[in-house]
N, C-alpha and C positions, 0 to 999 in steps of 0.2 A: 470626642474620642470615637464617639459612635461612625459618623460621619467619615472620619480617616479610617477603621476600620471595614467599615462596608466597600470604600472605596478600593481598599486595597483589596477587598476578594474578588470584587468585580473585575480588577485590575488582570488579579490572577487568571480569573475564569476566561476573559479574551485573550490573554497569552497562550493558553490550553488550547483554546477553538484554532488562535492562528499556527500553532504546532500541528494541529490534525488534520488544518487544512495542507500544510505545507507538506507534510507527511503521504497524508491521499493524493497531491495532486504529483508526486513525486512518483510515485506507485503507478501511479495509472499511466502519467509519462512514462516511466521505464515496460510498463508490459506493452504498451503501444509502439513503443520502439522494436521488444521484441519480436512482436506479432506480423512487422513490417520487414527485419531485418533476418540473417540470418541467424538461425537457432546456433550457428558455432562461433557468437561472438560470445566467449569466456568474461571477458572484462564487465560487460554487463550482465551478466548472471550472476557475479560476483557484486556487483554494486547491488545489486539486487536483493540480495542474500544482507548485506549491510543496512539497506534501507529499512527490510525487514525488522532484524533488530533494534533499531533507532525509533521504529512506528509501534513497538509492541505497548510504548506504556500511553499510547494516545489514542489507540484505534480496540474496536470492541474485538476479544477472543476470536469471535465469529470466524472476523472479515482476518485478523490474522489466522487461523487456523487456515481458512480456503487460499490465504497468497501463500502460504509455504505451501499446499496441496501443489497450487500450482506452481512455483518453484520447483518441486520435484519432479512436476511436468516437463518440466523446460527441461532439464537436467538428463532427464531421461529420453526426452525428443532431440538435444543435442546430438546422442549417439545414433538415433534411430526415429527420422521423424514421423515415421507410422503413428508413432504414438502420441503425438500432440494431440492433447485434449481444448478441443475450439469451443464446444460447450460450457468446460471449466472457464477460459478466457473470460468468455462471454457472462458468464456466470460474478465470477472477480470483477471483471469491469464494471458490470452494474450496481455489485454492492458497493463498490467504493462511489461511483454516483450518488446512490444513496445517502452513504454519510456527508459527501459534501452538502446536499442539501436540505441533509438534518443539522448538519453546524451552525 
């Protein structure tokens, strides 16, 4: 019983890791795309905004607090891209680095 139990937490806990992977690496592909493309493609800001909420219950407060930050970057550099925050980018980017390589 022991043995089937452990087995299944383990089980769990690598389902978790490959959700936060799938999750970060989703993230990071969508802001790379945007940082490449132009800030008024709507469809992915929007996918963006989706991905966000599907990553909230896998990824630490932190790292989602700074992708909406920068989500409202976007949002607002759509209209007026003076305001693109490269810093923030750069910033998102590497935390989510980070958690892949802490998974």
């Amino acid at each position: 019983i022991g043995l089937f139990l452990l087995s299944r937490k383990l089980g769990k806990t690598d389902e978790r890791r490959n959700k936060q992977r799938l999750h970060i690496e989703k993230l990071y592909g969508m802001i790379r795309l945007i940082n490449n493309d132009s800030m008024e493609n709507a469809q992915l800001l929007k996918d963006f905004v989706n991905e966000i909420a599907s990553a909230e219950l896998y990824l630490s407060d932190d790292v989602i607090k700074r992708v909406i930050e920068l989500q409202d970057n976007f949002a607002e550099a759509s209209v007026n891209p003076e305001l693109r925050n490269i810093e923030l980018e750069s910033e998102v980017l590497g935390m989510l680095k980070y958690e892949l390589k802490r998974i």
